[in-house]
Structures are given as structure tokens and as C-alpha cells.
C-alpha positions as CSV (number, residue, x, y, z in Angstrom):
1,X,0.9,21.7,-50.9
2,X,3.3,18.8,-49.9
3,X,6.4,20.4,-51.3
4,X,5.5,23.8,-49.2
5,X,5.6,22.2,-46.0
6,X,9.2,23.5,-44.0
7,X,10.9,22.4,-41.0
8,X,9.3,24.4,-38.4
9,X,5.9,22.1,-40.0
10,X,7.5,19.0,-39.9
11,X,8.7,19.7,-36.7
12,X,5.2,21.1,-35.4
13,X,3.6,17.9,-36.7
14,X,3.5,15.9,-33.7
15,X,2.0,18.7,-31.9
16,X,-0.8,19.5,-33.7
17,X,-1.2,15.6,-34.2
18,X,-1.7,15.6,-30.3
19,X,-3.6,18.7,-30.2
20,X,-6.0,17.2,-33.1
21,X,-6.5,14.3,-30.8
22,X,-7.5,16.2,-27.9
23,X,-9.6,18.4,-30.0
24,X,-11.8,15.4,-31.5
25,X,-15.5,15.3,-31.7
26,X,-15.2,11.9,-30.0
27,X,-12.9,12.6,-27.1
28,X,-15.7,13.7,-24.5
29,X,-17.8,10.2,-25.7
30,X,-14.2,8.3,-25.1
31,X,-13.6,9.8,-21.6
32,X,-16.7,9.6,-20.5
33,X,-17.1,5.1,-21.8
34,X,-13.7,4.7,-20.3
35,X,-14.3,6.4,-17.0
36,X,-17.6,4.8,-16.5
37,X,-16.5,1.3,-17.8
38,X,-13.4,1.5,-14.9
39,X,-15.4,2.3,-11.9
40,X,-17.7,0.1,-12.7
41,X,-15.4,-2.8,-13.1
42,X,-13.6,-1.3,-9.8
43,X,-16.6,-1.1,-8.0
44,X,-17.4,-5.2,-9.0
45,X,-14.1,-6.3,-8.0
46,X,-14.9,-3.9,-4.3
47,X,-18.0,-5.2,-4.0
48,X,-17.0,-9.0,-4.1
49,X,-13.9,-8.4,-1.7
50,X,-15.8,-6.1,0.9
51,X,-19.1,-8.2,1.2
52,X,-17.9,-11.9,1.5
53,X,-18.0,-11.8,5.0
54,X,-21.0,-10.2,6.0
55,X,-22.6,-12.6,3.9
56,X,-21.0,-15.2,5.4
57,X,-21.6,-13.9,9.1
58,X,-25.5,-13.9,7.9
59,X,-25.9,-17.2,6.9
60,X,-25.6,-16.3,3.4
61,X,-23.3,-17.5,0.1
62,X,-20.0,-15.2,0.2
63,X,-20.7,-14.2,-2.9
64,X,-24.7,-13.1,-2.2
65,X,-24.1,-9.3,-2.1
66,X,-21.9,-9.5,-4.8
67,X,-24.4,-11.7,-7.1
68,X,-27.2,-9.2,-6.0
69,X,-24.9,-6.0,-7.0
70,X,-23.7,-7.8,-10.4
71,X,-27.6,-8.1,-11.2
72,X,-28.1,-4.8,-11.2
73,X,-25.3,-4.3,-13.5
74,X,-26.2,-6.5,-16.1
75,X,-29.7,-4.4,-15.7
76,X,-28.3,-1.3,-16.0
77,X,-25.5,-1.5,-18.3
78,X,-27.9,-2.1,-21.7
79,X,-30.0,0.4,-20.3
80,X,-27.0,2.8,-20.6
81,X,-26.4,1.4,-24.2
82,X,-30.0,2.0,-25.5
83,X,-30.0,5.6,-23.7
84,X,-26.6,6.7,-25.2
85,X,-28.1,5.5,-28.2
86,X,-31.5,7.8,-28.2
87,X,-31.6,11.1,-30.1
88,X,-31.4,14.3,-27.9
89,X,-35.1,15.1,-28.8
90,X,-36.5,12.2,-27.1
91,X,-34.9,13.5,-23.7
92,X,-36.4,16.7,-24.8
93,X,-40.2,15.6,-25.1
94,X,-39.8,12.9,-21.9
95,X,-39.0,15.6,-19.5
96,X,-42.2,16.8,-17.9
97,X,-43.6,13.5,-18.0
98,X,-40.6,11.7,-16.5
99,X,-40.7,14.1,-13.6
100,X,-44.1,13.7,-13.1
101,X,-43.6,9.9,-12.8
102,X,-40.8,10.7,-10.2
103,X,-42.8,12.6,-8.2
104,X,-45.7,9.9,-8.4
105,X,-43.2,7.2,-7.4
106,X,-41.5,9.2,-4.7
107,X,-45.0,9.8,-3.4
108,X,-45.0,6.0,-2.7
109,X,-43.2,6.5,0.4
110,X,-46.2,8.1,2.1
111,X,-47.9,4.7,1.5
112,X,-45.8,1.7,1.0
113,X,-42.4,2.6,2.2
114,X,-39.7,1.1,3.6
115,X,-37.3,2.0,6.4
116,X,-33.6,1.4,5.9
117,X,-30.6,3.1,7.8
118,X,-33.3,5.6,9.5
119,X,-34.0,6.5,6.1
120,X,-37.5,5.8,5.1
121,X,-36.5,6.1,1.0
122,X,-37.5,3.1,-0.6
123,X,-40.8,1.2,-1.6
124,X,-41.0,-2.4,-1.3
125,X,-44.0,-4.7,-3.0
126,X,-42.8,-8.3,-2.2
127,X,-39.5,-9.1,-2.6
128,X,-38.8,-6.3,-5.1
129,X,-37.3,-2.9,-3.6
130,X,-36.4,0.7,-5.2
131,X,-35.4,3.8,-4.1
132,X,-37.6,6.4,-6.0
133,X,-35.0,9.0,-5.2
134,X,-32.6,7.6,-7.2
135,X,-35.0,8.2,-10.7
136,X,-36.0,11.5,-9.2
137,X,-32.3,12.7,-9.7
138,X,-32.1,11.6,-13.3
139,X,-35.7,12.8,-14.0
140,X,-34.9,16.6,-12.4
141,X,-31.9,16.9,-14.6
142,X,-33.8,16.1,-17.5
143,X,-36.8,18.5,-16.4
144,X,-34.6,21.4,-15.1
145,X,-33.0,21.0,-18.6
146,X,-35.7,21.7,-20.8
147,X,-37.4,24.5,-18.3
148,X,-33.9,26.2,-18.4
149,X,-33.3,26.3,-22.6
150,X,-37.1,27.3,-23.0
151,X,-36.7,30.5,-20.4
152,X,-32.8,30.9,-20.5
153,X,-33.4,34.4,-22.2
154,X,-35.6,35.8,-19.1
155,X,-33.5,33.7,-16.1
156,X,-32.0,37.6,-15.1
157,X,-35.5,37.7,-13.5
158,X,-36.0,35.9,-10.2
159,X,-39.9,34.9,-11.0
160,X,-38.9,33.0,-14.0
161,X,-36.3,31.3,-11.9
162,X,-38.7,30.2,-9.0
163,X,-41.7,29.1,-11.7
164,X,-41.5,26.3,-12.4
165,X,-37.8,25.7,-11.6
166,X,-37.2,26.2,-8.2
167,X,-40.9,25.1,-7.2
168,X,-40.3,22.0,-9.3
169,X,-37.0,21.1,-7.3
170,X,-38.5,21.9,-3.9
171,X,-41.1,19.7,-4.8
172,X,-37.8,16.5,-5.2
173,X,-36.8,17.9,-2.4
174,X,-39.4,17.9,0.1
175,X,-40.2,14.3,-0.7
176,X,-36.9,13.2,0.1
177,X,-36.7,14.9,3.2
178,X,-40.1,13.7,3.8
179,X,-38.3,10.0,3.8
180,X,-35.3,11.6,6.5
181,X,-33.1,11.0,3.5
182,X,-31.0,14.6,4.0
183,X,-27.8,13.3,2.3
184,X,-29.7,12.4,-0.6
185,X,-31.4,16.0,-0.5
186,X,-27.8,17.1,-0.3
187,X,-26.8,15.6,-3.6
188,X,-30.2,16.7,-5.0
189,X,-29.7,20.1,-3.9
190,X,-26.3,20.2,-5.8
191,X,-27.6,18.7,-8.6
192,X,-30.1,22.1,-9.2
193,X,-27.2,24.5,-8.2
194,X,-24.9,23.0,-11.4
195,X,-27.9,22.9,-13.5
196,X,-29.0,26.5,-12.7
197,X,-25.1,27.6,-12.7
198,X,-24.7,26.3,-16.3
199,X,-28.0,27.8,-17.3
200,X,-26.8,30.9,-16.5
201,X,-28.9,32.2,-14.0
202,X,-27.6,35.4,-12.4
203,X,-24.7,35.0,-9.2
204,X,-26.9,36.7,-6.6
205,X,-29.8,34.7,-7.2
206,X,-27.4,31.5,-6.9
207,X,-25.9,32.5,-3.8
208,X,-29.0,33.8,-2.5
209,X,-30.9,30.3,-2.6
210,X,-27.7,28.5,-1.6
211,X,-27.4,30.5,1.7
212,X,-31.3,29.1,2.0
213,X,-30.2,25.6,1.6
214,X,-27.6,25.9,3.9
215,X,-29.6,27.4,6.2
216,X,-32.1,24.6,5.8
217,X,-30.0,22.1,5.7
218,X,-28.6,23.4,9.1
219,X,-32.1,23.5,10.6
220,X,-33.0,19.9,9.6
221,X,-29.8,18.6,10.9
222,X,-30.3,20.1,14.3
223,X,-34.1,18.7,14.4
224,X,-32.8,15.2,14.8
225,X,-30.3,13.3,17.2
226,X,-28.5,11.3,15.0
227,X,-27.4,14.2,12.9
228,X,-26.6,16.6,15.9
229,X,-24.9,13.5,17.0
230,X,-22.5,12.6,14.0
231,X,-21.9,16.4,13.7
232,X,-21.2,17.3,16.8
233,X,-18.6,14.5,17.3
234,X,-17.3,15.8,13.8
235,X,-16.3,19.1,15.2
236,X,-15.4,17.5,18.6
237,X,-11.5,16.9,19.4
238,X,-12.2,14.2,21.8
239,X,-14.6,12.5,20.3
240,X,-15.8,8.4,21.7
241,X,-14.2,6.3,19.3
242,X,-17.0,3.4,20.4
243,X,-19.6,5.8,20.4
244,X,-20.5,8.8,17.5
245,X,-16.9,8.4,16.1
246,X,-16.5,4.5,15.4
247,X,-17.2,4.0,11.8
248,X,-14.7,7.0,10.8
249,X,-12.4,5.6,13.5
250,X,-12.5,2.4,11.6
251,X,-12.4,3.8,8.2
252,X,-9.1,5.8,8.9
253,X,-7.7,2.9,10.4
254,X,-8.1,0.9,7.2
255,X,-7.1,3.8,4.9
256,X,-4.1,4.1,7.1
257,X,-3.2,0.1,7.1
258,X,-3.1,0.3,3.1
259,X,0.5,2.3,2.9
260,X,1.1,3.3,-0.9
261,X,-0.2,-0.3,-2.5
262,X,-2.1,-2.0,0.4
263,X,-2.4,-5.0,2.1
264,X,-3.4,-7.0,-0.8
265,X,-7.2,-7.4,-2.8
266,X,-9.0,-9.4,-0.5
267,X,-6.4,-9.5,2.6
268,X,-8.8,-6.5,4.2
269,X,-8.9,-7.1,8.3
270,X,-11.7,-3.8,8.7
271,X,-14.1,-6.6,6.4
272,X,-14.6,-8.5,9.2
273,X,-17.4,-6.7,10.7
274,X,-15.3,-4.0,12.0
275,X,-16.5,-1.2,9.7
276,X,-19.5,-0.5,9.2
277,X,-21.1,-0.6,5.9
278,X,-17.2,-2.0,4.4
279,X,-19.3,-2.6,0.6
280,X,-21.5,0.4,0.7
281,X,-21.1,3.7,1.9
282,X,-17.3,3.0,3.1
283,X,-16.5,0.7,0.4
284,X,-13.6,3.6,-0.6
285,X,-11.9,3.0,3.1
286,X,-11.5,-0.8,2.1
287,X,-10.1,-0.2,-1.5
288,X,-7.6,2.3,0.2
289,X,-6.5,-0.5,2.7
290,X,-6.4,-3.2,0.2
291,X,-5.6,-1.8,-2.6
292,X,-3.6,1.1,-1.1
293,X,-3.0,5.3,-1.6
294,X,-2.4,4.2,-5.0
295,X,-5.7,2.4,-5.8
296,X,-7.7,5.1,-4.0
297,X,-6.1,8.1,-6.4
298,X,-6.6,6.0,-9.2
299,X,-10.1,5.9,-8.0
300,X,-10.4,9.9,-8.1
301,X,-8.7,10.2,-10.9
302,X,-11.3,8.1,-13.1
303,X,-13.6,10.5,-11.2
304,X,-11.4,13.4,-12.6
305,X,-11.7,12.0,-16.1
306,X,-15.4,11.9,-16.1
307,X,-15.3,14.7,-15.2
308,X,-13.2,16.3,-18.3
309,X,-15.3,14.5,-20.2
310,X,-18.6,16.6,-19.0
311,X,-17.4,19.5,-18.7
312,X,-16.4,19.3,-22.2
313,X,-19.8,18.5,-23.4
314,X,-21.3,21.6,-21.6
315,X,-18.6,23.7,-23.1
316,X,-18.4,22.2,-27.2
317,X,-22.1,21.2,-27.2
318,X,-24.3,24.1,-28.6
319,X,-27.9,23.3,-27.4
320,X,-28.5,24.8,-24.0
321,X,-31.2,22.0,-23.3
322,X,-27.7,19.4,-23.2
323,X,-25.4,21.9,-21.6
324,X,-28.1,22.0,-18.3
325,X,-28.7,18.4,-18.3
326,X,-25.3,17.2,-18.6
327,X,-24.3,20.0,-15.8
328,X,-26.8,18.3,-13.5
329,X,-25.7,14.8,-14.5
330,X,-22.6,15.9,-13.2
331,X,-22.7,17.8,-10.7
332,X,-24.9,14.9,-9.0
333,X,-22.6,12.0,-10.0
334,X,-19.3,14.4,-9.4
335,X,-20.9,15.9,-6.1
336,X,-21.9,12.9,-4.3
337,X,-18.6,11.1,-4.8
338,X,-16.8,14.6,-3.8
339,X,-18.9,13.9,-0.8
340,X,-18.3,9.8,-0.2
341,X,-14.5,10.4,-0.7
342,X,-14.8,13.5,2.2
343,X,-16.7,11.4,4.9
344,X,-14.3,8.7,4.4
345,X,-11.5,10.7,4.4
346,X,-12.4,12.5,7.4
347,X,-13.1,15.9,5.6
348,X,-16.9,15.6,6.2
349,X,-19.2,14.5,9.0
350,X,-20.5,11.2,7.9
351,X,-23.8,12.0,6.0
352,X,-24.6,8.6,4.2
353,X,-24.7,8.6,0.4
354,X,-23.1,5.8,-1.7
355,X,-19.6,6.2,-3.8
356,X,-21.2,5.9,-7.6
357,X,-20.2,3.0,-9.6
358,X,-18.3,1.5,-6.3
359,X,-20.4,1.4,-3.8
360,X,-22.8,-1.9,-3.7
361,X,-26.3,-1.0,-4.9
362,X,-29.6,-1.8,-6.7
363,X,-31.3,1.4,-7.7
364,X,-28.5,3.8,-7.6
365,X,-26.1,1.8,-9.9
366,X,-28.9,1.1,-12.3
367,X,-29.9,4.6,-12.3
368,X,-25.8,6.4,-12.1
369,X,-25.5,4.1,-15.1
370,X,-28.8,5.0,-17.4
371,X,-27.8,8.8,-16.1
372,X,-24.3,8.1,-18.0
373,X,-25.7,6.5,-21.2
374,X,-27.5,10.0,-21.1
375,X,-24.7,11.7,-20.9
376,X,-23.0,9.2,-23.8
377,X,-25.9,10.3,-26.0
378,X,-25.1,13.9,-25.7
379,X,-21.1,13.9,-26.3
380,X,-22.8,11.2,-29.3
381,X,-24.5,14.4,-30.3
382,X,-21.4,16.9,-30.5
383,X,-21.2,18.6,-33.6
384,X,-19.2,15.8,-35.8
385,X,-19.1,13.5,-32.7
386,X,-21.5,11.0,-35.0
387,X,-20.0,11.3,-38.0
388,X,-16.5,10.0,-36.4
389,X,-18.1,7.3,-34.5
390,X,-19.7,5.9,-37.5
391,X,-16.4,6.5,-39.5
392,X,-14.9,4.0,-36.8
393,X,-17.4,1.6,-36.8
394,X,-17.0,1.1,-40.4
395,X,-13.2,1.1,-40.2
396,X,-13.3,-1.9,-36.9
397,X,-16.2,-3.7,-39.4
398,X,-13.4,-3.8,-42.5
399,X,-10.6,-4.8,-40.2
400,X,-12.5,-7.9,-38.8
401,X,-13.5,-8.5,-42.3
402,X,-10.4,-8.7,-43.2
403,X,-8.7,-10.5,-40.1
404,X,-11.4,-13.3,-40.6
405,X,-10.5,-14.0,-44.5
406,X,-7.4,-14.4,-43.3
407,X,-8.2,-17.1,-40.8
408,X,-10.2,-19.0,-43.4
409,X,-7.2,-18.9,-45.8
410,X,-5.0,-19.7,-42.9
């Protein structure tokens, strides 16, 4: 076979080399490790730089927000090694019961929770705090998953869209809004439509339900002041830059002081209590100051890489239940930074959902990052994804073997 090879396939090599990479079972897992490790490790460095002085200003160490957000790291980054670890039927069989538990815990509001930003989202039981709304994502992909694979042959028919799946969502739903947590009902909301997209339910079903949710969303926004408010001065071309407009005032003013490479890490002036919410929800107007036009694409273009790496799990993996699940893990995760990076940029009124991986966080970083490992178990369980992994494994294992007999002979 050798000696039959010719130019033209010598010369063709290289390509197909490339092309073999790019096709590998393993790419998606790859993309998706390498994305997540990189905003995460972003969002650390962020989180240190953007919060020192507010903790300063409150009588705090500098480095208390940034101890509290590492924390939740070290929480959730084992948790996203043991779930990328788990088989795909595990996340089969936990579904109804993990959204039952959601809805349990999101219930909690009604009794013990906790006010925060006008958002009445979390629970609080001494010192320890959560945002229910957070697992409730994670949980509804899961859920909507399983409904969708079991009934993807009758989804043409709008009952069997509505039960359970639709009543199920509006069930997420209404207890977020319950908690005046609309720009987490946002992200929720998109969430369902890239689960039911991917499932395959019909187009005028889709845009039926999303002209609903607009329509909702529309209606809730106008019921309360603050949102009329932010809106309004959205759409307004003189707008009080001390008043409704400040914090996007301020956010544009840092994204505009960072140039092409910024100011320096750590040499931010909107810190200083200027901004509003500099390590959380605007914690993508202080990397672009400090970091520059530069940091902030390389930002969105991990974002873009992530999401490369899911869409090529919906489209290689063969089981529907994974193709629906991994579209809602993305679509949430993709969506809501789509919708951080448009608020700070100016592109959307500001509606108030954290950047993931970046922003500074407890339950949303522990959850984005168990979300992921979920994700990292399905590209795991692409067909020959596991074979090549544990291929590699062996491979590193021999070549430390090997490197360490050397050092003892050396």
C-alpha cells in the first residue's frame, strides 16, 4: 500500500492530517476543557482586580470577594470532574427527580427568602446563601432532555409539546418571576427555546410561544418602575447620565479608556466605586478597560469556542436525549453571556444577569461549572470519544513512566 502512494497523496497529506484532527472523537471534549478552563482562570484574575476596592471601602480584606469567589471554584471545579465523569444514563434516570428538587428548592423563596438587587432569588439559613434558580436551569435542561427523546416522534403535535414540556418550564418560570428575577426568566426562557429547537419541534409552534414570551416578558417589564425605567432611558437619546443611565455611562467610559490593550491589569480607575457592580454583572466593562479591545475579544472568542465545541456534540452525538440537553446547556450558558456582553456594550437595556465563568459568584459559578462537566460527559460519550481518551491516558502514563526512570538513572 506504501509503494502506491503518488504525489498528489503525499502532497494531500498534511491536509487530511489537519482535517483528521478536526474530525476527532475528542475535539468537542478538548474545546469544550479548554474554553471552560480559560474563562474561568479569566474570570479569577477579574474578580481579584475588580473587587479589591469595594472590599476595601467596606471594611473588608482586598482580597474578601475574591477569596469568597475562589471558594466556590474549588467547590465547583471537582464537581465538574465527577459529572464529566458520570455515564449518560445516570443523567437519564436523575431527570424527573432533579427537577422536582428544583422546584422544591425554588419554592423556598415563598418562605425563607432573601432579597438582593430587588430580586428576591435566593434562600438564606444562617450564614449560608443560594440561588435555587441557578440549579433550576441545570435541572430543566436535564428534564426537558429526557421528555423530548421519549416523545420526539409525536412533537409535530402541539399537545405533546405543552404536556409535560411546556407546563414543566412554566412551572421554572413562574417561580422565578415570582422572586422579580425577569433576567433570570430571560436566560431560562432561552434555555427551553434551544432545547425545544434541537428537539425538533415544528417552526410555528416555536415562533408561536416565542411571540408569548415576548409578549410576556413585555408585560412584566412595564408592571414595574425600575424596568420601565432602565428601558425607557434605553431607547431615550437624552438620557440622565446620573440618573437611569449611570451605570452604562460608566461602563462605556471604561470600555472606551481601555484602547486596543488597556490601561494595565489592576490600573482600572471605574473600580473605584464609580461603576456599579465593576466584579459582577459589569465585570466585562473593567476587563475591556484594563485589559483592553483585545482582552475583551479574546473573551468572546473563548465564548465562540465553547461554543464549537457544543454545537458539535448536538450534531456528531447520536442520542437525542444528549443532543436536547447539551442544546439547553448551551443555549443558557451561550445566551446569557450574549446578553452580559449586550448590556455592557450598550446593545441591550441593562437587565442584570452575570457574565458565566467571569463574573464573581457563589451559586452560578458552582452551578455553570457542574452544567459544563455535563456537557464534558456527553462529548466523553461521542462515538469513539472514550476510546481515544483512554488511548491518551495510557500514552501520558508510559511517557511519565519513562521520564521518571530517567531521573532515577540521572
Amino acid at each position: 500500500m506504501a509503494a502506491g502512494v503518488g504525489t498528489h497523496d503525499v502532497e494531500a497529506a498534511p491536509r487530511r492530517r489537519g482535517a483528521g484532527l478536526w474530525d476527532s472523537a475528542v475535539t468537542s471534549y478538548y474545546l469544550i476543557a479548554g474554553a471552560t478552563v480559560l474563562l474561568l482562570t479569566i474570570g479569577l484574575v477579574m474578580v481579584l482586580s475588580s473587587s479589591s476596592v469595594d472590599s476595601l471601602a467596606r471594611g473588608e480584606s482586598a482580597y474578601a470577594t475574591f477569596l469568597n469567589h475562589a471558594r466556590f471554584a474549588v467547590v465547583g471545579v471537582p464537581l465538574a470532574v465527577l459529572a464529566s465523569l458520570l455515564p449518560v444514563r445516570f443523567y437519564r434516570r436523575v431527570a424527573w427527580p432533579a427537577l422536582g428538587l428544583a422546584l422544591v428548592l425554588q419554592s423556598l423563596v415563598f418562605f425563607i427568602g432573601h432579597e438582593v438587587g430587588g430580586n428576591k432569588a435566593w434562600i438564606r439559613v444562617g450564614s449560608f446563601s443560594a440561588q435555587p434558580s441557578e440549579a433550576a436551569k441545570l435541572a430543566l435542561a436535564i428534564w426537558l432532555a429526557a421528555v423530548m427523546a421519549t416523545k420526539r416522534h409525536l412533537l409535530h403535535q402541539w399537545q405533546h409539546v405543552v404536556v409535560p414540556a411546556a407546563l414543566g418550564a412554566g412551572a421554572v418560570v413562574g417561580l422565578v418571576l415570582y422572586g422579580h428575577d425577569l433576567g433570570t426568566a430571560i436566560v431560562v426562557l432561552v434555555l427551553v427555546a434551544g432545547a425545544l429547537f434541537v428537539a425538533g419541534v415544528p417552526f410555528r409552534l416555536l415562533a408561536g410561544a416565542g411571540a408569548l414570551a415576548v409578549a410576556g416578558v413585555i408585560a412584566l417589564a412595564a408592571t414595574n418602575a425600575n424596568r420601565v425605567g432602565r428601558i425607557t432611558a434605553f431607547f431615550s437619546g437624552d438620557c440622565d447620565i446620573q440618573g437611569a443611565c449611570y451605570q452604562p455611562f460608566r461602563g462605556a467610559i471604561a470600555l472606551a479608556s481601555g484602547g486596543w490593550t488597556g490601561v494595565g491589569l489592576g490600573e482600572s480607575t471605574e473600580k473605584w466605586s464609580y461603576l456599579p457592580e465593576a466584579h459582577n454583572d459589569f465585570i466585562f466593562a473593567i476587563l475591556g478597560e484594563e485589559l483592553g479591545l483585545l482582552g475583551t475579544l479574546l473573551v468572546v472568542g473563548l465564548f465562540g469556542i465553547l461554543a464549537v465545541g457544543v454545537t458539535r456534540v448536538v450534531r456528531r452525538h447520536t442520542d437525542p436525549f444528549v443532543q436536547v440537553a447539551a442544546a439547553g446547556i448551551g443555549a443558557w450558558i451561550l445566551g446569557q453571556a450574549v446578553i452580559n456582553i449586550g448590556v455592557v456594550v450598550g446593545l441591550l437595556p441593562v437587565i442584570g444577569v452575570p457574565l458565566p465563568l467571569v463574573s464573581a459568584g457563589g451559586s452560578a459559578l458552582v452551578t455553570t461549572l457542574l452544567a459544563l462537566g455535563v456537557l464534558l460527559a456527553f462529548a466523553r460519550n461521542e462515538p469513539g470519544a472514550a476510546e481515544a481518551l483512554s488511548a491518551r491516558a495510557v500514552t501520558v502514563r508510559r511517557s511519565l513512566a519513562v521520564l521518571s526512570r530517567r531521573g532515577a538513572r540521572g
